[in-house]
Backbone as CSV, one residue per row, in Angstrom:
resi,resn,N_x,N_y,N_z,CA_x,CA_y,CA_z,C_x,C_y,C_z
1,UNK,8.951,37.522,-128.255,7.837,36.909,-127.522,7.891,37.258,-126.041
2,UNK,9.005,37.275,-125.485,9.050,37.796,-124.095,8.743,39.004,-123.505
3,UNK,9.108,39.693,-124.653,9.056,41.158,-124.443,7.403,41.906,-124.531
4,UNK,6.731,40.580,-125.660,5.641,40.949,-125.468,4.320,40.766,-124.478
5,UNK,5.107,39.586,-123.849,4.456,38.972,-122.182,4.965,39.962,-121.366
6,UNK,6.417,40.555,-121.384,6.532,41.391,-120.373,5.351,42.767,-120.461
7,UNK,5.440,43.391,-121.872,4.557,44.556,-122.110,2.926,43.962,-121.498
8,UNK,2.534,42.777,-121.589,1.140,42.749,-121.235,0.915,42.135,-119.733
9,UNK,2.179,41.757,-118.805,2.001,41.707,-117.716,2.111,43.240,-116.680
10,UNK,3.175,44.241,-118.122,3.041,45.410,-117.092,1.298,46.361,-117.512
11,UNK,0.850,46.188,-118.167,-0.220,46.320,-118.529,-1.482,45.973,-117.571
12,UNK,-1.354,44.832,-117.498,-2.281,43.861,-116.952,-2.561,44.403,-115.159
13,UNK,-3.724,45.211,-115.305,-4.211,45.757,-114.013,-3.667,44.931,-112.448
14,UNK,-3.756,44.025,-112.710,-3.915,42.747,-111.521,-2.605,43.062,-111.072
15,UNK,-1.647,43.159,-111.836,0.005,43.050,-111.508,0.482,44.483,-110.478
16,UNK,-0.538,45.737,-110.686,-0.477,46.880,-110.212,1.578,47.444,-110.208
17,UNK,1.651,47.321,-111.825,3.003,47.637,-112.141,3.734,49.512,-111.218
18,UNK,1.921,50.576,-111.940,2.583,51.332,-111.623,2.404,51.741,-109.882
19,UNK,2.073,50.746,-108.936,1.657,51.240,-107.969,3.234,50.438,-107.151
20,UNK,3.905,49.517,-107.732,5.252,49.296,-107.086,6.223,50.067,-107.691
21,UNK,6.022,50.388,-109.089,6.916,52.079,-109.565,6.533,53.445,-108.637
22,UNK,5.640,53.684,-108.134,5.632,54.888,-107.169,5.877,54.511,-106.130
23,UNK,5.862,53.375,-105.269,6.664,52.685,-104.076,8.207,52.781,-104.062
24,UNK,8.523,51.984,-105.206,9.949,52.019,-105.270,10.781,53.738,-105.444
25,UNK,10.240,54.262,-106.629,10.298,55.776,-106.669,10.389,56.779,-105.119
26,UNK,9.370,56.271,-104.452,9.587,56.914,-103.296,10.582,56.400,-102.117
27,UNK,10.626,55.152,-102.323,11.394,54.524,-100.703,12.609,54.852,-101.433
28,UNK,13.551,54.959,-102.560,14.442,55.550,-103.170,14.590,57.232,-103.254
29,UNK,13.481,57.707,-103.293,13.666,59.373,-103.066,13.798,59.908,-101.973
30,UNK,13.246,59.535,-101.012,13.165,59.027,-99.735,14.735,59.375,-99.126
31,UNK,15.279,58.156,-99.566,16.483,57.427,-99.083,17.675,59.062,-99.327
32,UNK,17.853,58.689,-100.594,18.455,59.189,-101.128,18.807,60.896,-100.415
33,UNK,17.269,61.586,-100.446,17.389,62.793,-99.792,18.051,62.959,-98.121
34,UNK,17.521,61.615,-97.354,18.276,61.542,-96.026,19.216,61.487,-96.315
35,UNK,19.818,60.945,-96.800,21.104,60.412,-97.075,22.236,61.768,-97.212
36,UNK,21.674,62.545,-98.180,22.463,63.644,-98.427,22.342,64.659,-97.931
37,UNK,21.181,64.776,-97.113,21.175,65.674,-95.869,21.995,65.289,-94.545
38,UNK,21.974,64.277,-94.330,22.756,63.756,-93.172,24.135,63.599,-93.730
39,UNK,25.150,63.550,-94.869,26.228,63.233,-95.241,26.610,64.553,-95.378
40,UNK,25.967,65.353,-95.806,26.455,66.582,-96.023,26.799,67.330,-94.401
41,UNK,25.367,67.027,-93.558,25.548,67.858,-92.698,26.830,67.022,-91.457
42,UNK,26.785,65.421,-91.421,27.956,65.118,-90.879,29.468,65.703,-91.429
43,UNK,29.778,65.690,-92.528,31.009,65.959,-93.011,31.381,67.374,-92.552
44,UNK,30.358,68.246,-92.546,31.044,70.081,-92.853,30.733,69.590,-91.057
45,UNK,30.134,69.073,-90.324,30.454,68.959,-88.506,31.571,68.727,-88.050
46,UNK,32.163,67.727,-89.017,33.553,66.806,-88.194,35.175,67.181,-88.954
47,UNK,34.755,67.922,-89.744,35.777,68.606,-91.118,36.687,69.076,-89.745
48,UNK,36.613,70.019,-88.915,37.166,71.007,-88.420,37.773,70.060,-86.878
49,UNK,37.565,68.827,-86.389,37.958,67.959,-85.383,38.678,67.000,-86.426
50,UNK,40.429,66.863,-85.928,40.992,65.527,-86.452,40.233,64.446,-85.694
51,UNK,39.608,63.960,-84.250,39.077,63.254,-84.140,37.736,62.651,-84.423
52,UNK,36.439,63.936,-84.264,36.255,63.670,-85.428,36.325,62.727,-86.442
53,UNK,36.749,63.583,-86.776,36.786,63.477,-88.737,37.312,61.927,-88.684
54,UNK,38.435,61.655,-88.350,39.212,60.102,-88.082,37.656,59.221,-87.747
55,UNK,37.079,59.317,-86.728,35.606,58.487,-86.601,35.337,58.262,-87.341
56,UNK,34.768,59.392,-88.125,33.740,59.041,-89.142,34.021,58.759,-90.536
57,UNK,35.494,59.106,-91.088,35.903,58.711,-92.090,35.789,56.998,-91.755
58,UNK,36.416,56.311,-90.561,36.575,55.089,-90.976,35.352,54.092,-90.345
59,UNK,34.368,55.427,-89.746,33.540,54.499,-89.669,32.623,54.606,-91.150
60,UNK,32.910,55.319,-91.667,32.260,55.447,-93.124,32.633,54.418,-94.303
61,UNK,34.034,54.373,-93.961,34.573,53.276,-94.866,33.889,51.848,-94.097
62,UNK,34.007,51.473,-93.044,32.952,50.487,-92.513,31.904,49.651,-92.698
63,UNK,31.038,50.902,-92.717,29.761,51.025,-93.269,29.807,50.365,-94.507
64,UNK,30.296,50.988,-95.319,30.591,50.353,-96.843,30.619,49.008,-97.431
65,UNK,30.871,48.125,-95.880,31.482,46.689,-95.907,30.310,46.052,-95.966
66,UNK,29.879,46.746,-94.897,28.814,45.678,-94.383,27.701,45.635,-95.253
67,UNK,27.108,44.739,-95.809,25.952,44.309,-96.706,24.632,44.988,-96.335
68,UNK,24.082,45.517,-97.375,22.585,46.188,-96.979,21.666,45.135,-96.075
69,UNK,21.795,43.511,-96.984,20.731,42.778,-96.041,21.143,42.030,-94.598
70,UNK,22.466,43.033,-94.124,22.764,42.903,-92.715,21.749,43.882,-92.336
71,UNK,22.118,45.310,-93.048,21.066,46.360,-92.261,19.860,46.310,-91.888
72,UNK,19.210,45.206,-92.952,18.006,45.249,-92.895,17.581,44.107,-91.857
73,UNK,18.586,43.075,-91.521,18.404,42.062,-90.496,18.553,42.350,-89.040
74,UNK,19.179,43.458,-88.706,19.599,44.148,-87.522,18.301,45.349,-87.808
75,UNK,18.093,45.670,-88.107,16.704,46.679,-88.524,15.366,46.104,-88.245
76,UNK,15.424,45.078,-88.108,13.377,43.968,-88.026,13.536,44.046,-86.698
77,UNK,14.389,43.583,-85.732,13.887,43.520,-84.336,13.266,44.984,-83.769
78,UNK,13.764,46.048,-84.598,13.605,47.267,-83.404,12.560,47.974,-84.272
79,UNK,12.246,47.981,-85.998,11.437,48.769,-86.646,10.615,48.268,-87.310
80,UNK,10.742,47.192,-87.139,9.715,45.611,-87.922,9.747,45.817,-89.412
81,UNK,8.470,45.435,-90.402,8.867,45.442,-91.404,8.390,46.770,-92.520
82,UNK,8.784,47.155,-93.522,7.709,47.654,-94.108,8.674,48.651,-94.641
83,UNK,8.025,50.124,-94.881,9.084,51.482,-95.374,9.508,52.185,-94.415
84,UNK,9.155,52.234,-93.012,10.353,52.236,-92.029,12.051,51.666,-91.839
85,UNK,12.118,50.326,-91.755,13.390,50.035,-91.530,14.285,50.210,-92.927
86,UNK,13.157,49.859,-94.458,13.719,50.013,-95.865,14.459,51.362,-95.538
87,UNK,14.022,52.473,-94.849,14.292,53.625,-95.102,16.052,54.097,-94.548
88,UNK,15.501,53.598,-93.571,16.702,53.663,-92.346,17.892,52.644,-93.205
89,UNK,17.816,51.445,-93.553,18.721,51.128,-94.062,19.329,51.421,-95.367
90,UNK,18.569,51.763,-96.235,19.031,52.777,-97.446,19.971,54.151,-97.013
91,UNK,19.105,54.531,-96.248,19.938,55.947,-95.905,21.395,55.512,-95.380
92,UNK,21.381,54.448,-94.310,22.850,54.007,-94.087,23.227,53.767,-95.031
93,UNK,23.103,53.514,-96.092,23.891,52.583,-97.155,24.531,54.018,-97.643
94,UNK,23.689,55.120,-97.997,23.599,56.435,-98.881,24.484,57.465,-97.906
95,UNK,24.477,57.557,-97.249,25.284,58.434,-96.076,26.905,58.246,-96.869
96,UNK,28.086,56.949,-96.939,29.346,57.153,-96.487,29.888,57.955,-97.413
97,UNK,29.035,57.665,-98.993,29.976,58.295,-100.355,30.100,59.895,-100.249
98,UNK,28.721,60.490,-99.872,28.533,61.600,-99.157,29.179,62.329,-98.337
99,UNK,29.411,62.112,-97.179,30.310,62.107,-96.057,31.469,62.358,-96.676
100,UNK,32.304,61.448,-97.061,33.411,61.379,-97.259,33.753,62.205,-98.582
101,UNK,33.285,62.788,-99.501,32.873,64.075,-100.712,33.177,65.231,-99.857
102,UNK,31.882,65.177,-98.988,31.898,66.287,-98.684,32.824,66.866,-97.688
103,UNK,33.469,65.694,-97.058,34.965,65.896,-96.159,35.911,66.571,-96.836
104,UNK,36.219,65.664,-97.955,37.534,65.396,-98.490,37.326,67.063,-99.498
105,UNK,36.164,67.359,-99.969,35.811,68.666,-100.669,36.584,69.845,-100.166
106,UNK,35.817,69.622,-98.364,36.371,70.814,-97.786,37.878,70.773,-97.896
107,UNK,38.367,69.953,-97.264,39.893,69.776,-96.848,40.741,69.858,-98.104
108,UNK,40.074,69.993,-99.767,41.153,70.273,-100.442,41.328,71.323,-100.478
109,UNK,40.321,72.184,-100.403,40.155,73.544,-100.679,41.765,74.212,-100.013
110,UNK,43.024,74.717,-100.571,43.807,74.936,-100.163,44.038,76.556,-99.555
111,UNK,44.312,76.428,-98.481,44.203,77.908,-97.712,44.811,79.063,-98.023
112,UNK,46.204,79.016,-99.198,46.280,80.447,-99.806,44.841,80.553,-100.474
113,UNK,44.275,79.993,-101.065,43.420,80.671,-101.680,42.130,81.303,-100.826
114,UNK,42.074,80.687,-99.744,41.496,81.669,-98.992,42.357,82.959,-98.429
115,UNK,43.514,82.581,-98.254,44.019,83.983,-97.895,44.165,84.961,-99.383
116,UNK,44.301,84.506,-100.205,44.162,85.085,-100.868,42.984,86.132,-101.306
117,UNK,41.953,85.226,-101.498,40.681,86.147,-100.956,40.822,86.967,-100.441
118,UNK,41.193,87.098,-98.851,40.504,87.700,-98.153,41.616,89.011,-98.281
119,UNK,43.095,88.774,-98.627,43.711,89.942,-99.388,43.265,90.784,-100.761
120,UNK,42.032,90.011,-101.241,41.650,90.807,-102.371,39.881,91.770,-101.889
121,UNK,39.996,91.587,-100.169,38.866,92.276,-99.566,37.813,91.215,-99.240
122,UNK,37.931,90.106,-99.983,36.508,89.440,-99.644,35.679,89.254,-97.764
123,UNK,34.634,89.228,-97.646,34.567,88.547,-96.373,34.030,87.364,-96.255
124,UNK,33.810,86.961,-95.152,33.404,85.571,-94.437,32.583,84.978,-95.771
125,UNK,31.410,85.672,-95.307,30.010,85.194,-96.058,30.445,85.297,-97.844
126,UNK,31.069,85.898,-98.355,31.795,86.378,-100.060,32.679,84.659,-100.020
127,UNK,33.615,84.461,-99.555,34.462,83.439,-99.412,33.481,82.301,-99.581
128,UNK,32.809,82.065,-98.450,31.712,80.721,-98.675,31.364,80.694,-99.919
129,UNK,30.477,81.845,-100.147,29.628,81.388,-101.533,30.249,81.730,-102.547
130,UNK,30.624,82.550,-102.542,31.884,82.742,-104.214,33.155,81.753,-104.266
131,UNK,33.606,81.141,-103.216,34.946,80.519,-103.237,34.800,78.755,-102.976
132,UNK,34.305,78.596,-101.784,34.235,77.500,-100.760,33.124,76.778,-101.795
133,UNK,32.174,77.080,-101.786,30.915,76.361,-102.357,31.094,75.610,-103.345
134,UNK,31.278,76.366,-104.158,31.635,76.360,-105.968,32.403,75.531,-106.099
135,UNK,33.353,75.263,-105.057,34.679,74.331,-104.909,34.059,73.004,-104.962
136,UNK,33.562,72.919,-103.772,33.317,71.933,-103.336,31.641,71.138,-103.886
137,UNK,31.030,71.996,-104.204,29.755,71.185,-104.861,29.942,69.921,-105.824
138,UNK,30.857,70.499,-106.730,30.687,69.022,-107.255,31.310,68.100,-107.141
139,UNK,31.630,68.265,-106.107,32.814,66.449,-105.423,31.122,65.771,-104.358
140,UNK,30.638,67.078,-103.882,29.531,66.837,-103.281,28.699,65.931,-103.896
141,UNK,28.366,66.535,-105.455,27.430,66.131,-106.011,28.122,64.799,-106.571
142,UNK,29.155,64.093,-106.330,29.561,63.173,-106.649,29.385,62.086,-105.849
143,UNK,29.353,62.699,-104.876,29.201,61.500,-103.615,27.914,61.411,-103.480
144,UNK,26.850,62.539,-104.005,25.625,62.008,-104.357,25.085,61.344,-105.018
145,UNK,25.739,61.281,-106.667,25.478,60.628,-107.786,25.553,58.964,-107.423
146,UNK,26.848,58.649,-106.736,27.175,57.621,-106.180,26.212,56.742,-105.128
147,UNK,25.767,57.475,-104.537,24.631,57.041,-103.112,23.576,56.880,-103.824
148,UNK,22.981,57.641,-104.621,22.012,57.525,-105.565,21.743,56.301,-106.452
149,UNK,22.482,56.027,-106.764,23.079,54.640,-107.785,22.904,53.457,-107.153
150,UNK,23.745,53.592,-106.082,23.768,52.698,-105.088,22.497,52.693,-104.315
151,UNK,22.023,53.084,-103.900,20.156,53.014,-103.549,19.332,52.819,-104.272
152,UNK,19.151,53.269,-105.683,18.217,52.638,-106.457,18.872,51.400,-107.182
153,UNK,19.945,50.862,-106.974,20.506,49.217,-107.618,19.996,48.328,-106.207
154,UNK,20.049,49.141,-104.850,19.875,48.240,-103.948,18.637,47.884,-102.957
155,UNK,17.694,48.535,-103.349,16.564,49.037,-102.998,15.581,48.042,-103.364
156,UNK,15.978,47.262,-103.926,15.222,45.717,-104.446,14.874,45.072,-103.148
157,UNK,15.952,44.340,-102.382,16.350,43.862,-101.321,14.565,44.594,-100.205
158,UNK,14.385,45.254,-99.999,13.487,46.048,-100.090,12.228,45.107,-99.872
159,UNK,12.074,44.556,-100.658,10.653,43.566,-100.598,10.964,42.170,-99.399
160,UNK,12.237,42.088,-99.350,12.347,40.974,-98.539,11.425,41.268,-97.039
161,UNK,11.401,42.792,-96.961,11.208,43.235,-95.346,9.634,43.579,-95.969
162,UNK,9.288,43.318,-97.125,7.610,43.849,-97.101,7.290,44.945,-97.691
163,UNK,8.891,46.070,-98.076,8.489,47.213,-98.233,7.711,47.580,-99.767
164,UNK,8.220,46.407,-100.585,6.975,46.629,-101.946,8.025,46.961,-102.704
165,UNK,7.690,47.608,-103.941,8.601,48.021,-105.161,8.431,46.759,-106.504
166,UNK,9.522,47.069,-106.922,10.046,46.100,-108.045,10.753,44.905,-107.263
167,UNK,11.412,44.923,-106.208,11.999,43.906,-105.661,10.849,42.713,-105.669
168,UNK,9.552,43.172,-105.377,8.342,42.566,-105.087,8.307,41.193,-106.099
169,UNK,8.381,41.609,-107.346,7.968,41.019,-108.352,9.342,40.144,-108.565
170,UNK,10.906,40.500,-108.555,11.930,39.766,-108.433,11.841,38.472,-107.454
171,UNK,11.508,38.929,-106.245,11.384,37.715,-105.272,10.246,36.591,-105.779
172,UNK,9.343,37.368,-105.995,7.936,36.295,-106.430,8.500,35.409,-107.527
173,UNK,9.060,36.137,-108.751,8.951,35.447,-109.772,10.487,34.599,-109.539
174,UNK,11.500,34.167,-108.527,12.687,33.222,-108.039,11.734,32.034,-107.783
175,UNK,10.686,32.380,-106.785,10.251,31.429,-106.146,9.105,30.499,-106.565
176,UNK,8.580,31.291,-107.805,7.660,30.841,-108.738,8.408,30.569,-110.223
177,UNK,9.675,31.003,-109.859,10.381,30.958,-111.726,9.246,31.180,-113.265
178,UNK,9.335,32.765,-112.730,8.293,32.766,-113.583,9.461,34.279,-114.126
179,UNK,9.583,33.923,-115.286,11.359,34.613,-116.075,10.234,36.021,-115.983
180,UNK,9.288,36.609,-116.863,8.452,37.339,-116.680,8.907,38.833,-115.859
181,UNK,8.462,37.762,-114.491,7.637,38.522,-113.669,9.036,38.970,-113.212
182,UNK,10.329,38.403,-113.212,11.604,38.695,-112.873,11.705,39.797,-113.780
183,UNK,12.008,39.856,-115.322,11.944,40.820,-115.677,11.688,42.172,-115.414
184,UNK,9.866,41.858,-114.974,9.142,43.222,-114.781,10.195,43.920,-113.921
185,UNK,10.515,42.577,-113.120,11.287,43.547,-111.310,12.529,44.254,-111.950
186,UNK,13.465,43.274,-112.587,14.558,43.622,-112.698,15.079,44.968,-113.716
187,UNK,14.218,44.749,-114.962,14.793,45.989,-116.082,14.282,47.016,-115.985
188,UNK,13.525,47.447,-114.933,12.867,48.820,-114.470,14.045,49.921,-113.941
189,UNK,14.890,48.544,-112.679,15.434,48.854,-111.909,16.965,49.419,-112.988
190,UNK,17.100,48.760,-113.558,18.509,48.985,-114.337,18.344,50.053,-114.693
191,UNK,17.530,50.101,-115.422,17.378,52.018,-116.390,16.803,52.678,-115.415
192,UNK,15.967,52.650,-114.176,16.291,53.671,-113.801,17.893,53.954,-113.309
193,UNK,18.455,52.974,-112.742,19.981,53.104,-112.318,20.891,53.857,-113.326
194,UNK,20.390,53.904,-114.585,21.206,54.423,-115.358,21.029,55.790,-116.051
195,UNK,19.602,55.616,-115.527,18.759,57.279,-116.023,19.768,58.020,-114.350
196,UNK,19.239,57.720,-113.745,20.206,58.422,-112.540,21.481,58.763,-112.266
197,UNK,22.057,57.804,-113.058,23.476,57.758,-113.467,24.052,59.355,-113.992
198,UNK,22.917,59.522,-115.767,22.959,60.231,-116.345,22.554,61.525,-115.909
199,UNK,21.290,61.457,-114.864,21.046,62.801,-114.858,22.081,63.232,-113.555
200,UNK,22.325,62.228,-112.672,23.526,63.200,-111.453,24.647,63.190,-112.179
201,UNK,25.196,62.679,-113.173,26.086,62.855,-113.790,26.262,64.554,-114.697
202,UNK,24.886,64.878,-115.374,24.631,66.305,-115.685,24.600,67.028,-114.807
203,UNK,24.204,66.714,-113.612,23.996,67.781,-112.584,25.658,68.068,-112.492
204,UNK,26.070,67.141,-111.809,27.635,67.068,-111.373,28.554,68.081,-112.590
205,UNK,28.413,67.967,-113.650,29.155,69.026,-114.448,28.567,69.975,-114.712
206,UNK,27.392,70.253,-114.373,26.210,71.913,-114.572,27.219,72.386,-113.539
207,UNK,27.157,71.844,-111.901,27.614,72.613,-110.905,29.121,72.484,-110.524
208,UNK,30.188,72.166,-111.640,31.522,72.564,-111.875,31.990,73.728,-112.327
209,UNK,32.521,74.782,-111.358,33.008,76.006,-112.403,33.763,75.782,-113.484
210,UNK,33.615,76.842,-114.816,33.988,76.793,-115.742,35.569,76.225,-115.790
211,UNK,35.953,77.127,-114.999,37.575,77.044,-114.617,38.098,75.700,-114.360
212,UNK,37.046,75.204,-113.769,37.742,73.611,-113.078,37.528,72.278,-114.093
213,UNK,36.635,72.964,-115.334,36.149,71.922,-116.297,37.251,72.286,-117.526
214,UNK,37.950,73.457,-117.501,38.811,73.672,-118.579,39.758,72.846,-118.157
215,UNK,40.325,73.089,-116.724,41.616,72.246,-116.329,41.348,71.059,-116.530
216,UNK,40.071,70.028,-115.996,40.074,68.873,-116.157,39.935,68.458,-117.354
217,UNK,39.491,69.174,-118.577,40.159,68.802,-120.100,41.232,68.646,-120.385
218,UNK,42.002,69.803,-119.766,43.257,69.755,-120.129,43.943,68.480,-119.647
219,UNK,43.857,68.349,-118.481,43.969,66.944,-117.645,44.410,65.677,-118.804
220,UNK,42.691,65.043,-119.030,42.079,64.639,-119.875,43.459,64.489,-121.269
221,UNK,43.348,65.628,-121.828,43.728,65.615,-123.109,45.438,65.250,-122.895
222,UNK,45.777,65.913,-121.709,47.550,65.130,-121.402,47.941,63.491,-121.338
223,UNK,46.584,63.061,-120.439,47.044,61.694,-120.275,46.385,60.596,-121.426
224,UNK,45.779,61.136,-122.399,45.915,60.557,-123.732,46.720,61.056,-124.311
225,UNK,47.815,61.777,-124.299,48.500,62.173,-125.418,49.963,61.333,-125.219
């Protein structure tokens, strides 16, 4: 019976289901893409400074602490309400897992094997993309999968500042206790969290070299045995 009030409230024109699914969709795509443009491009900046790098690792871990609906409360005085400050504070949220991937990526990369390379002729530009990249993408794409997750689970919060979505319908239906309309908000949000899950999760092992997915079987298959 619920399920069939939920199907005819997302139905039901008035509710404009899919016009807070392309809201939410976007202030999450949005997010997400700053996020990993700015994490990526902080990390490969500060990789090469121990001071640096010390900053922003722990101001990254920091970050982490502090609650999205701080961000968004320190965010209303200066950007007021709406998909402005939503944006800005998502992306903070989406930045540290990033960052710190794409730090920790570079810095494993161990330097015989670049010398090694470059004893087997390679140059600069050969090293990056045949060696360095390949390495490091999918720790990258891990700290994306992660930010990702974490922005569309938190992106609800979202309506408190006006910005719309599914949060929309969560808040309404607390304050109206209307189980429903909570629904609509809430089980959208889960599966997509988990469709995202799945697909950065495929991405993340598409862009693992072969080599590094045999070892981590092997891995795998030792510490069950």
């Amino acid at each position: 019976m619920l399920l069939v009030q939920l199907w005819q409230f997302i139905l039901d024109p008035a509710n404009t289901f899919w016009d807070h699914t392309l809201a939410y969709l976007q202030v999450c795509a949005v997010s997400v893409a700053l996020a990993t443009v700015l994490g990526i491009a902080i990390g490969v900046a500060v990789v090469r400074s121990p001071l640096l790098s010390f900053l922003a690792v722990n101001l990254s871990g920091l970050m982490r602490a502090i609650p999205i609906i701080a961000f968004l409360a320190a965010a209303l005085p200066y950007l007021g309400v709406g998909f402005k400050p939503t944006i800005v504070a998502l992306t903070l949220l989406g930045i540290p897992p990033i960052l710190l991937n794409t730090y920790t990526g570079i810095r494993s990369i161990e330097p015989a094997i670049i010398d090694a390379a470059r004893g087997m002729g390679l140059n600069t530009r050969q090293i990056l993309l045949r060696i360095q990249v390949p390495l490091v993408l999918p720790i990258v794409a891990a700290g994306v999968r992660t930010s990702a997750v974490q922005i569309v689970a938190t992106a609800t919060l979202a309506a408190i500042i006006g910005a719309g979505g599914y949060g929309e319908y969560i808040v309404n239906g607390l304050y109206e206790f209307k189980t429903v309309q909570i629904l609509a908000g809430a089980l959208p949000v889960a599966l997509l969290a988990m469709l995202v899950e799945l697909l950065m999760g495929w991405l993340q092992r598409a862009l693992t070299p072969a080599g590094l997915r045999v070892q981590e079987m092997a891995l795998s298959e030792a510490a069950r045995a």
